[in-house]
Jmol script that loads the backbone (N, CA, C; Angstrom):
load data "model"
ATOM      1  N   UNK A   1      -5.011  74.812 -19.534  1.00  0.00           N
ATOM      2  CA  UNK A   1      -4.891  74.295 -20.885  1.00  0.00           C
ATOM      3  C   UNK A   1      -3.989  73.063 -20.927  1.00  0.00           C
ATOM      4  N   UNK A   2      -2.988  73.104 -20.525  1.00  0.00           N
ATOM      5  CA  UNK A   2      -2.108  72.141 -20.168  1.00  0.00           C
ATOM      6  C   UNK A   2      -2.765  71.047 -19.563  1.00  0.00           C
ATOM      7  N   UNK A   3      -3.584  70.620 -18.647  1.00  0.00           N
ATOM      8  CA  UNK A   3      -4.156  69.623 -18.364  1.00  0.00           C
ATOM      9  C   UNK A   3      -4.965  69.124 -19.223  1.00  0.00           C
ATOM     10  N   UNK A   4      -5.924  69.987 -20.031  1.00  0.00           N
ATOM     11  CA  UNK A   4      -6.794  69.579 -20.905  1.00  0.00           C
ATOM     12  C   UNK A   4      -6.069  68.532 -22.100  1.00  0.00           C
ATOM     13  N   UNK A   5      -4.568  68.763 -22.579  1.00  0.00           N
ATOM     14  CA  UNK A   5      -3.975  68.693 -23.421  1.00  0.00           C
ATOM     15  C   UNK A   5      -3.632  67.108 -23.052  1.00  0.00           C
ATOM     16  N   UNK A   6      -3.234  67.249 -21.680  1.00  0.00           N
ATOM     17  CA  UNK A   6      -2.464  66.117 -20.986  1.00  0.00           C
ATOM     18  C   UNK A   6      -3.936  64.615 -20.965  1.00  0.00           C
ATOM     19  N   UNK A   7      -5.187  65.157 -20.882  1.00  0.00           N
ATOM     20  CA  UNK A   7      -6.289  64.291 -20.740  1.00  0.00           C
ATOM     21  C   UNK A   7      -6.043  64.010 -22.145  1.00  0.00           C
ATOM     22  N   UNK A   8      -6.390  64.420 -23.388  1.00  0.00           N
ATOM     23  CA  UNK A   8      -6.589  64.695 -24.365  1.00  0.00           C
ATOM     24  C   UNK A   8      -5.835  63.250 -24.905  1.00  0.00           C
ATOM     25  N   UNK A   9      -4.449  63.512 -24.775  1.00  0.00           N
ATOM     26  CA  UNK A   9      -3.132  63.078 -25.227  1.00  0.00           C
ATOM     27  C   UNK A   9      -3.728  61.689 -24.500  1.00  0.00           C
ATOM     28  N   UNK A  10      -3.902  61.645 -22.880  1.00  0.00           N
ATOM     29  CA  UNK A  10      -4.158  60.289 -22.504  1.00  0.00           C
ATOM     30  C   UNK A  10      -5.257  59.157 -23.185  1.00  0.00           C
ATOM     31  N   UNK A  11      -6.255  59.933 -23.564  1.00  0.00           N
ATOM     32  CA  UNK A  11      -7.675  59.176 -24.144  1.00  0.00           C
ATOM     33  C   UNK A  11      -7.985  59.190 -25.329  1.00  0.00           C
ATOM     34  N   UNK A  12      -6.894  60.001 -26.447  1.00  0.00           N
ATOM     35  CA  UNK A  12      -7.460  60.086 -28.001  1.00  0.00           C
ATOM     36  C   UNK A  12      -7.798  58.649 -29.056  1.00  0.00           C
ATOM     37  N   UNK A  13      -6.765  57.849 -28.076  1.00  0.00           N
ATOM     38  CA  UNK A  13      -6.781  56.436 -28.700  1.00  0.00           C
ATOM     39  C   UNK A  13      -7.862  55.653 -28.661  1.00  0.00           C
ATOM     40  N   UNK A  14      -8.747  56.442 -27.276  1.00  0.00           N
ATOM     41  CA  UNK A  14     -10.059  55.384 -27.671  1.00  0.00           C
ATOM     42  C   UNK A  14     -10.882  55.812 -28.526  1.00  0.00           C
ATOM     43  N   UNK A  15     -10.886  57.119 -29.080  1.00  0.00           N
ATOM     44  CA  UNK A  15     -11.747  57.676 -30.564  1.00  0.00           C
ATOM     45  C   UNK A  15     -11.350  56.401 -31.287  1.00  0.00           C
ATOM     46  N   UNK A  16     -10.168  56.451 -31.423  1.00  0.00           N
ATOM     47  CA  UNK A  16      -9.770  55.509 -32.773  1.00  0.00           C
ATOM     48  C   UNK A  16     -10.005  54.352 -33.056  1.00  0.00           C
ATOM     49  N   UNK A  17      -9.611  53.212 -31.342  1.00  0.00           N
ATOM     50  CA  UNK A  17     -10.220  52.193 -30.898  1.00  0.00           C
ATOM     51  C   UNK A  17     -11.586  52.256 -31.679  1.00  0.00           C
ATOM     52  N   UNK A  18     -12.623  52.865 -30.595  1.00  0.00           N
ATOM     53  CA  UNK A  18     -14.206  52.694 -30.689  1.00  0.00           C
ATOM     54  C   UNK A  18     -14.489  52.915 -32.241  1.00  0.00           C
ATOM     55  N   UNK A  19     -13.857  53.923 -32.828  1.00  0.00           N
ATOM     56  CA  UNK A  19     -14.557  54.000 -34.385  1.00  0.00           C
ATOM     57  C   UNK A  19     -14.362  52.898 -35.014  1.00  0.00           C
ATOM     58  N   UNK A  20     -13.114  51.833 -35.227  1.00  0.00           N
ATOM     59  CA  UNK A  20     -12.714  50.556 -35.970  1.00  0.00           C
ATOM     60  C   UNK A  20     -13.489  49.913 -34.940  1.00  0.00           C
ATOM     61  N   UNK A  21     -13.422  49.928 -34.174  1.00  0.00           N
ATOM     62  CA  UNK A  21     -14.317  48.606 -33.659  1.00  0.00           C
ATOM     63  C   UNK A  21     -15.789  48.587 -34.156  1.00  0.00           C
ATOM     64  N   UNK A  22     -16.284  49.358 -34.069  1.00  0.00           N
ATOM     65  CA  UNK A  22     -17.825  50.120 -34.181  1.00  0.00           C
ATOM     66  C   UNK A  22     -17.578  49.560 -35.942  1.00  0.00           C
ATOM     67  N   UNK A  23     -17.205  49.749 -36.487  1.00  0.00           N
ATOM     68  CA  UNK A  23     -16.939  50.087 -37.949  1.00  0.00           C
ATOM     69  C   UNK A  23     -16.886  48.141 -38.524  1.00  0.00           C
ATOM     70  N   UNK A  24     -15.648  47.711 -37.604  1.00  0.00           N
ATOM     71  CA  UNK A  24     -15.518  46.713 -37.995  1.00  0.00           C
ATOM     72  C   UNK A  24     -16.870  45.273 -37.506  1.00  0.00           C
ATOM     73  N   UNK A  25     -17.044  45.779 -36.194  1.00  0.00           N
ATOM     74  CA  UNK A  25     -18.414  44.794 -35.998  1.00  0.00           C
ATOM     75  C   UNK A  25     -19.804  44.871 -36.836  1.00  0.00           C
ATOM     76  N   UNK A  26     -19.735  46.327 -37.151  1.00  0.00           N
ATOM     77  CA  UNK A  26     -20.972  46.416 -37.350  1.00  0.00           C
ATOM     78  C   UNK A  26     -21.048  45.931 -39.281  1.00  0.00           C
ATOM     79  N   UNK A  27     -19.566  45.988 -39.927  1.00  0.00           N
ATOM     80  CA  UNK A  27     -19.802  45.234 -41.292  1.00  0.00           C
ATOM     81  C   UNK A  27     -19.411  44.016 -40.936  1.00  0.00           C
ATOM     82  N   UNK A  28     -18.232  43.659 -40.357  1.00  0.00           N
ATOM     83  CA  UNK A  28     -18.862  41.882 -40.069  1.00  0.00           C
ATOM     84  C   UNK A  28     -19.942  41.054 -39.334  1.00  0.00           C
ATOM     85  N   UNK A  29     -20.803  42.050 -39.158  1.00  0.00           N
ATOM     86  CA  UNK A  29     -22.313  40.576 -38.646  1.00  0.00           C
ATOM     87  C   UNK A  29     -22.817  40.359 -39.684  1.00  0.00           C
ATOM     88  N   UNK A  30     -23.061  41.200 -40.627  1.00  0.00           N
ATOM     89  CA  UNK A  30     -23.648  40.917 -41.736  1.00  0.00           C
ATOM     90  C   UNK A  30     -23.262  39.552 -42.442  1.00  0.00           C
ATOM     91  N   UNK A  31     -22.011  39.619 -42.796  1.00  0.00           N
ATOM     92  CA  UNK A  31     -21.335  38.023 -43.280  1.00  0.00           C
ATOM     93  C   UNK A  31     -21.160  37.190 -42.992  1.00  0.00           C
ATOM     94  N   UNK A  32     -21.842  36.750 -41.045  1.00  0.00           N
ATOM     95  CA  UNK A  32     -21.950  35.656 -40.375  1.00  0.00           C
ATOM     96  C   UNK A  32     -23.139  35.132 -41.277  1.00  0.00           C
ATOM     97  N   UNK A  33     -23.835  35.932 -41.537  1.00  0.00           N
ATOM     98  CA  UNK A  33     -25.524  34.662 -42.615  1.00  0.00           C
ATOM     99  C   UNK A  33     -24.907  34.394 -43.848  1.00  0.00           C
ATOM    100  N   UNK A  34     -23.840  34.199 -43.828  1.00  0.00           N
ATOM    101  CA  UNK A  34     -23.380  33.526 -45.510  1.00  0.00           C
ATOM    102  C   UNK A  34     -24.170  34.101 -46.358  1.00  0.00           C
ATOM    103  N   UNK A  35     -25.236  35.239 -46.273  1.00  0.00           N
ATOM    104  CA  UNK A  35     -25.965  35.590 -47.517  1.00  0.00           C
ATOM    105  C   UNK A  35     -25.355  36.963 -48.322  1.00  0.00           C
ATOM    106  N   UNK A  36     -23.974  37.158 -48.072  1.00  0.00           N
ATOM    107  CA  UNK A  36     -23.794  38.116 -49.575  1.00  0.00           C
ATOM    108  C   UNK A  36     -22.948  37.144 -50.106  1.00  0.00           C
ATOM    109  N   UNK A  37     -22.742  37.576 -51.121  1.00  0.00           N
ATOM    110  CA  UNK A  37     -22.198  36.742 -52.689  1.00  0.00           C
ATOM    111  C   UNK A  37     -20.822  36.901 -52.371  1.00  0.00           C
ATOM    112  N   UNK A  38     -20.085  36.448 -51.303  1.00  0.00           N
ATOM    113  CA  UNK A  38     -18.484  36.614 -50.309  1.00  0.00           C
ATOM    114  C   UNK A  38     -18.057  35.026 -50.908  1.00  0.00           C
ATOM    115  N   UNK A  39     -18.803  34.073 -50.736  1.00  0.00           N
ATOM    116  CA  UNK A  39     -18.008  32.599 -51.341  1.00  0.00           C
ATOM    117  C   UNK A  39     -17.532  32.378 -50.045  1.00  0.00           C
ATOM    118  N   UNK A  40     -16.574  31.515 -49.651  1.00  0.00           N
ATOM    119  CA  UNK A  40     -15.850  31.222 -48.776  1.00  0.00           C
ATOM    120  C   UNK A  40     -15.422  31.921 -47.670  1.00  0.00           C
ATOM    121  N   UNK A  41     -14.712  33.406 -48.465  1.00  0.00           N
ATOM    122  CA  UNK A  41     -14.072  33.985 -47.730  1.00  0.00           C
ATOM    123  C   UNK A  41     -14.945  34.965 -46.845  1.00  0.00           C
ATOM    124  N   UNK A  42     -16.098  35.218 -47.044  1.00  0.00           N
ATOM    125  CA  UNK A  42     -17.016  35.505 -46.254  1.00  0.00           C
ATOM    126  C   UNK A  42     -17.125  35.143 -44.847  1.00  0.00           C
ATOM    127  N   UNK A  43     -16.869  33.645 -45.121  1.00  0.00           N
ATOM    128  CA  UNK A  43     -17.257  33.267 -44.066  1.00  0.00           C
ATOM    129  C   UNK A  43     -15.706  33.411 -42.695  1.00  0.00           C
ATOM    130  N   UNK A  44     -14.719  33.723 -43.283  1.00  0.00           N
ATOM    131  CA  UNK A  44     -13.539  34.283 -42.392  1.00  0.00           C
ATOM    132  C   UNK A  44     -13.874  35.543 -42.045  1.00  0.00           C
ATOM    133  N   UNK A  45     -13.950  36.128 -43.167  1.00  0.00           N
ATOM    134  CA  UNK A  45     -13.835  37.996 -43.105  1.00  0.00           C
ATOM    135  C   UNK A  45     -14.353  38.863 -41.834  1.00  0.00           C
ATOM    136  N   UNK A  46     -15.774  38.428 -41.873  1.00  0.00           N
ATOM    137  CA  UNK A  46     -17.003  38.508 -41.052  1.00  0.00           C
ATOM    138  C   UNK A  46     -16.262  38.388 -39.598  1.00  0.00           C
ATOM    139  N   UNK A  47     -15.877  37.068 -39.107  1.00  0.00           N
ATOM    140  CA  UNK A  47     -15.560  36.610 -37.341  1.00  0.00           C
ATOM    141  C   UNK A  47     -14.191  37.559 -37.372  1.00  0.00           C
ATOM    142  N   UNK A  48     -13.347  37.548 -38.470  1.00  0.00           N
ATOM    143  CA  UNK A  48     -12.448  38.245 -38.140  1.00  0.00           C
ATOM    144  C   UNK A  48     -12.523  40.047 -37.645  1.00  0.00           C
ATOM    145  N   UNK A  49     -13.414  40.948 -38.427  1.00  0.00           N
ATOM    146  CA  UNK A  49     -13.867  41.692 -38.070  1.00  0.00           C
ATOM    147  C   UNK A  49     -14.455  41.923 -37.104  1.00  0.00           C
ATOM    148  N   UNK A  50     -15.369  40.901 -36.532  1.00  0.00           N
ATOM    149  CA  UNK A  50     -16.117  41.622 -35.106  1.00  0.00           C
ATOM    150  C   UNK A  50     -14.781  41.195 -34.274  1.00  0.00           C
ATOM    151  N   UNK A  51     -14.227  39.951 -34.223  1.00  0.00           N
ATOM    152  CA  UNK A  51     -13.200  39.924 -33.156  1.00  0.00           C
ATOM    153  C   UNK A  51     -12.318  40.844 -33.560  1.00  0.00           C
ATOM    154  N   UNK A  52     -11.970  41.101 -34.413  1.00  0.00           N
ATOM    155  CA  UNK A  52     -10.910  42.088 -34.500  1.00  0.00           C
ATOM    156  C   UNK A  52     -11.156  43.729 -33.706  1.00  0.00           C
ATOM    157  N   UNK A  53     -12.264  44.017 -34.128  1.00  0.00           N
ATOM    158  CA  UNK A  53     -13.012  45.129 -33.333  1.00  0.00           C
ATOM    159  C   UNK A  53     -12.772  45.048 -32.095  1.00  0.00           C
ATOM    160  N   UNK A  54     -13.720  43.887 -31.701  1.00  0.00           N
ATOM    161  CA  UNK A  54     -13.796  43.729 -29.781  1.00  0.00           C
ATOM    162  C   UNK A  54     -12.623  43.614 -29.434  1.00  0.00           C
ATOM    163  N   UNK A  55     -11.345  43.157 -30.253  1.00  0.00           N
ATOM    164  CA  UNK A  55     -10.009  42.601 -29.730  1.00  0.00           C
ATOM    165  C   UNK A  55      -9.476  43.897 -29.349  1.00  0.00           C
ATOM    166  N   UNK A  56      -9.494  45.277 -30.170  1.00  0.00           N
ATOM    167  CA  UNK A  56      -8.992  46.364 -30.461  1.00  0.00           C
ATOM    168  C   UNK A  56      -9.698  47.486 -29.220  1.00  0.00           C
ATOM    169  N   UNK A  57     -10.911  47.178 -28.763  1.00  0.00           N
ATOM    170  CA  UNK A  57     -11.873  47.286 -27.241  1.00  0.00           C
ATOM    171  C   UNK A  57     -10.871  46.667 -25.933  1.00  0.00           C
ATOM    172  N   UNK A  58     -11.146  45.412 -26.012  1.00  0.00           N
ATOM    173  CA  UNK A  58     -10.794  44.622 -25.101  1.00  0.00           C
ATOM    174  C   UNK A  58      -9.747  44.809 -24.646  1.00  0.00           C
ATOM    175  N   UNK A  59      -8.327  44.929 -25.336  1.00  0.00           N
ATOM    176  CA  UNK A  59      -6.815  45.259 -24.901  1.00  0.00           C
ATOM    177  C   UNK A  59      -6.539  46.431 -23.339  1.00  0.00           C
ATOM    178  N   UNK A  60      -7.174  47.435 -23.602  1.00  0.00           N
ATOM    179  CA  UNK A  60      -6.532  48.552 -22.696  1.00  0.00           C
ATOM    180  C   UNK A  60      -7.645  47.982 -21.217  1.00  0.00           C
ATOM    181  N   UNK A  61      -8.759  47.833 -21.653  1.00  0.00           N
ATOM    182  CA  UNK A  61      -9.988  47.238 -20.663  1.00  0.00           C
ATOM    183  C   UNK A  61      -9.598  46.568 -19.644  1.00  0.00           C
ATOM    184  N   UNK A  62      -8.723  44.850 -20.376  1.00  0.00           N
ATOM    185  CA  UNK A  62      -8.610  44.245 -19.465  1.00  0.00           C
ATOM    186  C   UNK A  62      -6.802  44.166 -19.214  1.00  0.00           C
ATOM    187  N   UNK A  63      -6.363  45.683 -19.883  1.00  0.00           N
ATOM    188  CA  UNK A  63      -4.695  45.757 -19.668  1.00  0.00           C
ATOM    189  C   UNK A  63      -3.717  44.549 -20.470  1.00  0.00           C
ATOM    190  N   UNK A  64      -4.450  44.119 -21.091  1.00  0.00           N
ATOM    191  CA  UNK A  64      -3.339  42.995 -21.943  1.00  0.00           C
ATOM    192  C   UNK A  64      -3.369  43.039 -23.510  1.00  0.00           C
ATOM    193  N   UNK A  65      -2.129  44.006 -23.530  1.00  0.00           N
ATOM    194  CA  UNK A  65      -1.284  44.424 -25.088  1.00  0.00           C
ATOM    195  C   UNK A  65      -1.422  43.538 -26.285  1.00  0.00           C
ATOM    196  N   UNK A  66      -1.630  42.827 -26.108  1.00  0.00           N
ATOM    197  CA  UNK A  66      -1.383  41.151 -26.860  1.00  0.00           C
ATOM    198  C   UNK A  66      -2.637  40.856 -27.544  1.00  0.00           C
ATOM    199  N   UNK A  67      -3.882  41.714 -26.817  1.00  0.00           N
ATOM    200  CA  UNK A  67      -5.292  41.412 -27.062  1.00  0.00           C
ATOM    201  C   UNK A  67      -5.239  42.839 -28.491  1.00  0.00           C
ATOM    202  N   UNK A  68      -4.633  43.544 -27.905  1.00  0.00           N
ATOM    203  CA  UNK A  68      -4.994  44.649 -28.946  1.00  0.00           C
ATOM    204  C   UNK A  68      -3.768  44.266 -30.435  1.00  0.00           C
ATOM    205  N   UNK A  69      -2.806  44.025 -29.719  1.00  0.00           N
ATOM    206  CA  UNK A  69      -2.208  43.558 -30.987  1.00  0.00           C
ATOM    207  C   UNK A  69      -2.916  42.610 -32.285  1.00  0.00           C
ATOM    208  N   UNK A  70      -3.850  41.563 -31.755  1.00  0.00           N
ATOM    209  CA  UNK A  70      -4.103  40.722 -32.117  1.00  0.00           C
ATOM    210  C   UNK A  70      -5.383  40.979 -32.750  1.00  0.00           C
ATOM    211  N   UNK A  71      -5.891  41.950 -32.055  1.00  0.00           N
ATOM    212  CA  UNK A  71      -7.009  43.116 -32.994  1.00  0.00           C
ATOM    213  C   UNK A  71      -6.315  43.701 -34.358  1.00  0.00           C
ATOM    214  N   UNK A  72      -5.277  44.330 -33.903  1.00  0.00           N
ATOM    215  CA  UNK A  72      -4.999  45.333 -35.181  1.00  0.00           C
ATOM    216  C   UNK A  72      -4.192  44.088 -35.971  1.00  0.00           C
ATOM    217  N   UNK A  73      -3.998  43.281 -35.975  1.00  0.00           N
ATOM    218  CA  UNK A  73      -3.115  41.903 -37.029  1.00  0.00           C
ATOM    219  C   UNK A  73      -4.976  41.581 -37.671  1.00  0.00           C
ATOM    220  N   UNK A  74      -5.061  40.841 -36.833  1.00  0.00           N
ATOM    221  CA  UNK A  74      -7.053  40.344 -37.599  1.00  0.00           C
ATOM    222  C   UNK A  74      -7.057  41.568 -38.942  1.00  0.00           C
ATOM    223  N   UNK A  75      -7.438  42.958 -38.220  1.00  0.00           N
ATOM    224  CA  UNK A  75      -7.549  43.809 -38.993  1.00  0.00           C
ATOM    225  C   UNK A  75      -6.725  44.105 -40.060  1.00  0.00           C
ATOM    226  N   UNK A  76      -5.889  43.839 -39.769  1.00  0.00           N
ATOM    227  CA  UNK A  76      -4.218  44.491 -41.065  1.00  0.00           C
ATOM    228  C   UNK A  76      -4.694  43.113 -41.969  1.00  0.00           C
ATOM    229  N   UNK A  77      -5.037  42.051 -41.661  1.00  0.00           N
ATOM    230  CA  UNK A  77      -4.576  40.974 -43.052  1.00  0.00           C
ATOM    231  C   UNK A  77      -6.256  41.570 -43.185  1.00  0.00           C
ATOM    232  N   UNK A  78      -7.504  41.521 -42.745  1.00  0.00           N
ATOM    233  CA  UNK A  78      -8.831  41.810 -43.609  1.00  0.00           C
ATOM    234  C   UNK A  78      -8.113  42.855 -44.707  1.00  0.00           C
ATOM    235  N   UNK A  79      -7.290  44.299 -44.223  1.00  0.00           N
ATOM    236  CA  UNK A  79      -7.362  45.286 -45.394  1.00  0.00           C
ATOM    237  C   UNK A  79      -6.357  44.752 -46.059  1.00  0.00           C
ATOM    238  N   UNK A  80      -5.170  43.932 -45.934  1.00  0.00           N
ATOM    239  CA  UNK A  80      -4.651  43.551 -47.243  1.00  0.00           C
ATOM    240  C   UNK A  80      -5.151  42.598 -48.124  1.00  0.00           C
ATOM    241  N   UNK A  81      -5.833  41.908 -47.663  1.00  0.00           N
ATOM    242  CA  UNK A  81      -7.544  41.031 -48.530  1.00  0.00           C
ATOM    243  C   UNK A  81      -7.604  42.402 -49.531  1.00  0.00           C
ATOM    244  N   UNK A  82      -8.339  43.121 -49.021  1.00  0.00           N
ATOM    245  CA  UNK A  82      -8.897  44.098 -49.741  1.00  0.00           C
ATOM    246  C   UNK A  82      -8.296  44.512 -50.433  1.00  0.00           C
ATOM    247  N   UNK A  83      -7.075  45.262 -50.293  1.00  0.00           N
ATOM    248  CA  UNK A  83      -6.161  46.093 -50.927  1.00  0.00           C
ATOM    249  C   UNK A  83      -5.515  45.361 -52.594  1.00  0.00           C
ATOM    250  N   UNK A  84      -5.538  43.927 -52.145  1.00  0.00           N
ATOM    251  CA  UNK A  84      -4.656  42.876 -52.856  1.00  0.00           C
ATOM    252  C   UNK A  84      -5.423  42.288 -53.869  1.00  0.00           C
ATOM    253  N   UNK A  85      -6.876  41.733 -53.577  1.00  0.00           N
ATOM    254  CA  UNK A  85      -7.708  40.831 -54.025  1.00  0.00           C
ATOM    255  C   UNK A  85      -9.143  42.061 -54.978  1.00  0.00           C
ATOM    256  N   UNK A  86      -9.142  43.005 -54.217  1.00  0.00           N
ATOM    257  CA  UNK A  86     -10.215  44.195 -54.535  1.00  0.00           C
ATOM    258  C   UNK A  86      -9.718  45.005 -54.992  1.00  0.00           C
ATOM    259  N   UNK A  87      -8.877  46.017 -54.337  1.00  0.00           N
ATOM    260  CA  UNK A  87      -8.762  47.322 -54.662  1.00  0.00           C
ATOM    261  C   UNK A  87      -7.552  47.532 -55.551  1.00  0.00           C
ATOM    262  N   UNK A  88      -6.470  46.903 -56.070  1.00  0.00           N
ATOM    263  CA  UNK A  88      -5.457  46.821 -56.585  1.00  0.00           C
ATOM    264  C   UNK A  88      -5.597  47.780 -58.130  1.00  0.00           C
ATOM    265  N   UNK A  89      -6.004  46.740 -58.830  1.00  0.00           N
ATOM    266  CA  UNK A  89      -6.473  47.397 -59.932  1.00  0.00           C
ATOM    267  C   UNK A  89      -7.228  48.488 -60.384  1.00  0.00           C
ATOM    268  N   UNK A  90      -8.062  49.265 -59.683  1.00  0.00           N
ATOM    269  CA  UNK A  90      -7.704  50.331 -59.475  1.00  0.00           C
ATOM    270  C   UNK A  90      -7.433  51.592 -59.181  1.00  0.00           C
ATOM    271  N   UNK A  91      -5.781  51.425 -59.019  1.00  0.00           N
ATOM    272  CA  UNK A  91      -4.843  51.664 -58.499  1.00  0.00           C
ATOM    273  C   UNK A  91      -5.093  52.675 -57.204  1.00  0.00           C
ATOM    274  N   UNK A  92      -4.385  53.826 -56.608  1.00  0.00           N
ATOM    275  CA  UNK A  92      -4.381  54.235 -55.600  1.00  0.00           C
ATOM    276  C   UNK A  92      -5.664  55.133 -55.268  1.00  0.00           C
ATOM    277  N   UNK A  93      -6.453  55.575 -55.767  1.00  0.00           N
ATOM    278  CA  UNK A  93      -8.072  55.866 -55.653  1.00  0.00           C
ATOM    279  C   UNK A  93      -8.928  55.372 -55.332  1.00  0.00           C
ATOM    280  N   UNK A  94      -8.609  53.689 -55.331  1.00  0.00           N
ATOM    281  CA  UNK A  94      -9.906  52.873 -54.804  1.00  0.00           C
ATOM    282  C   UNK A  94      -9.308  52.176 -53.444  1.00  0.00           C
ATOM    283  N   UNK A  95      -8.479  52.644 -52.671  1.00  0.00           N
ATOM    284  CA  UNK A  95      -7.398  52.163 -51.975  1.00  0.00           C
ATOM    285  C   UNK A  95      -7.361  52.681 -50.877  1.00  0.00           C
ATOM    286  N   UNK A  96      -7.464  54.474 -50.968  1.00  0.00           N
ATOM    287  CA  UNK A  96      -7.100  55.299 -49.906  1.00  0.00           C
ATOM    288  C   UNK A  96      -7.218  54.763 -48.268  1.00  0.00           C
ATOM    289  N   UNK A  97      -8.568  54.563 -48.218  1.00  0.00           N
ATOM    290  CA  UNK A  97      -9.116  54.228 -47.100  1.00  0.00           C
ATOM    291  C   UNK A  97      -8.456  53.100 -46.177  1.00  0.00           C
ATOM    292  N   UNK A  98      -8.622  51.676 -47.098  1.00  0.00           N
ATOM    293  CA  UNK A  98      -8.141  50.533 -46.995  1.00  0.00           C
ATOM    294  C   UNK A  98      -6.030  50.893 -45.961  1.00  0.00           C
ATOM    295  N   UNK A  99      -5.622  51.992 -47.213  1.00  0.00           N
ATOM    296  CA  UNK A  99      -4.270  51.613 -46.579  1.00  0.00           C
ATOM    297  C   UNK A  99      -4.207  52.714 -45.695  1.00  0.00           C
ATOM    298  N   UNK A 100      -5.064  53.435 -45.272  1.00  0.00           N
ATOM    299  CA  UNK A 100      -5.166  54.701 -43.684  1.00  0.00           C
ATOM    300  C   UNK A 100      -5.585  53.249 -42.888  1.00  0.00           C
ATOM    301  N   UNK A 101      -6.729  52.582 -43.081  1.00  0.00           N
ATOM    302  CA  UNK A 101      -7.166  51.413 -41.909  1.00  0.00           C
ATOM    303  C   UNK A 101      -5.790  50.693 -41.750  1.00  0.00           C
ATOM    304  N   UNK A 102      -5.402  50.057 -42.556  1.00  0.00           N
ATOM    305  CA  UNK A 102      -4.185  49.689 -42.499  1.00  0.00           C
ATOM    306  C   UNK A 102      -3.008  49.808 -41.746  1.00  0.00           C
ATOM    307  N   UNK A 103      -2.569  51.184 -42.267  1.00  0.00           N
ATOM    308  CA  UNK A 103      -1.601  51.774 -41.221  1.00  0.00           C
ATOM    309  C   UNK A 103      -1.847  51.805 -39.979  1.00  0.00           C
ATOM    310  N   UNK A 104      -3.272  52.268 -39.684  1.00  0.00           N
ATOM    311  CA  UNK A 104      -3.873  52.733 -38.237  1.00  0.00           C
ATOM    312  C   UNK A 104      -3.714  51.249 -37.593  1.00  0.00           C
ATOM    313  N   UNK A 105      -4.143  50.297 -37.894  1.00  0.00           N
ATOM    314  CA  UNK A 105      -3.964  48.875 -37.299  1.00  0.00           C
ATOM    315  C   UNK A 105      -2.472  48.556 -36.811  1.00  0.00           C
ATOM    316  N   UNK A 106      -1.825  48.855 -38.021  1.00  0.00           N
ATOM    317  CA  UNK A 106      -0.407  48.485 -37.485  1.00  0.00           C
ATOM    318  C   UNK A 106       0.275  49.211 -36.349  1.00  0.00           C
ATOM    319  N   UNK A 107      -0.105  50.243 -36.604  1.00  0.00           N
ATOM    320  CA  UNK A 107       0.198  51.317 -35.162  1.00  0.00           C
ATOM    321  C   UNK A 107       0.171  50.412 -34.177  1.00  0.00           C
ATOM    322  N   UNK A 108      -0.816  49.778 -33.913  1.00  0.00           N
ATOM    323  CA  UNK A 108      -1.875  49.222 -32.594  1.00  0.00           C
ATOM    324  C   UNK A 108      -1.133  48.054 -32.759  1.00  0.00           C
ATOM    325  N   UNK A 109      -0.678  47.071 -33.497  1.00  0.00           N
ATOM    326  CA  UNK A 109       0.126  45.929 -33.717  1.00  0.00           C
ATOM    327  C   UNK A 109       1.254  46.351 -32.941  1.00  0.00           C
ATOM    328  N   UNK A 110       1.996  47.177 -33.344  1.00  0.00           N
ATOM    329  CA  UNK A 110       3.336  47.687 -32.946  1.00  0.00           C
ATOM    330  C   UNK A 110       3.459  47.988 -31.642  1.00  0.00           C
ATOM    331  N   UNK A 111       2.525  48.737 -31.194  1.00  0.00           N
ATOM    332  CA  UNK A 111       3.014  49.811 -29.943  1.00  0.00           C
ATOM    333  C   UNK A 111       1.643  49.010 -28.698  1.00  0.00           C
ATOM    334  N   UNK A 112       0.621  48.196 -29.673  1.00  0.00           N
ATOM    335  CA  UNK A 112      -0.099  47.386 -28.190  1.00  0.00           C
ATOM    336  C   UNK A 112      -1.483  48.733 -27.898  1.00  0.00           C
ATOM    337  N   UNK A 113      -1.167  48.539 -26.404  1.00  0.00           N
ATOM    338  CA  UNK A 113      -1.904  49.458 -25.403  1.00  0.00           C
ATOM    339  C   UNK A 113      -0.965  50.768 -25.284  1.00  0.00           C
ATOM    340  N   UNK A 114       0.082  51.066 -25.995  1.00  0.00           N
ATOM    341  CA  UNK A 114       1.140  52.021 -25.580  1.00  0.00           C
ATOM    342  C   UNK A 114       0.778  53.085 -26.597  1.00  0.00           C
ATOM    343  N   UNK A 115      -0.529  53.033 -27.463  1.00  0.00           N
ATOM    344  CA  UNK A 115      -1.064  54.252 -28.491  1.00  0.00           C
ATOM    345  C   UNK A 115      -0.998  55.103 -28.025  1.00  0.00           C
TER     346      UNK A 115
END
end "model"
wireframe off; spacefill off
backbone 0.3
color backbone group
């Protein structure tokens, strides 16, 4: 049991990894065709998301902390977009999600490849 625990503990981070990444590429391709009603900021949101994804992949892969940091930052300013510009008003019900992604990013900001 103890070993199982010890694998467990070593690899849970790539659930978390792969789901935001998965999550985040697969809603930013859509906003590379400038065709939803995004305006401008569309056209950031979108590259920031898939790189942010692959960035949040890429870190432990090719061992450099800096890559994943730079994933979960991409990611942390998309959900305060959201949180700030969208979900604010209202208030903490239309939010939940946004500030769990949030937090979870900053984790990965903070601590790197060391999740």
């Amino acid at each position: 049991m103890k070993n199982i625990m010890e694998l467990f503990q070593k690899n849970i981070h790539w659930l978390v990894r792969i789901t935001l990444a998965i999550t985040f590429v697969v809603h930013g391709y859509p906003k590379l065709g400038g065709n939803l009603d995004m305006g401008f900021i569309g056209y950031l949101v979108g590259p920031f998301e898939i790189i942010g994804g692959i960035l949040l992949l890429l870190g432990p892969i090719v061992n450099n902390a800096n890559l994943t940091r730079l994933g979960g930052m991409l990611i942390s300013i998309i959900m305060l977009g959201a949180i700030f510009v969208v979900h604010l008003n209202d208030g903490w019900k239309g939010m939940e999600w946004q500030i769990l992604i949030l937090t979870t990013c900053l984790l990965f900001v903070a601590k790197g490849n060391d999740v």
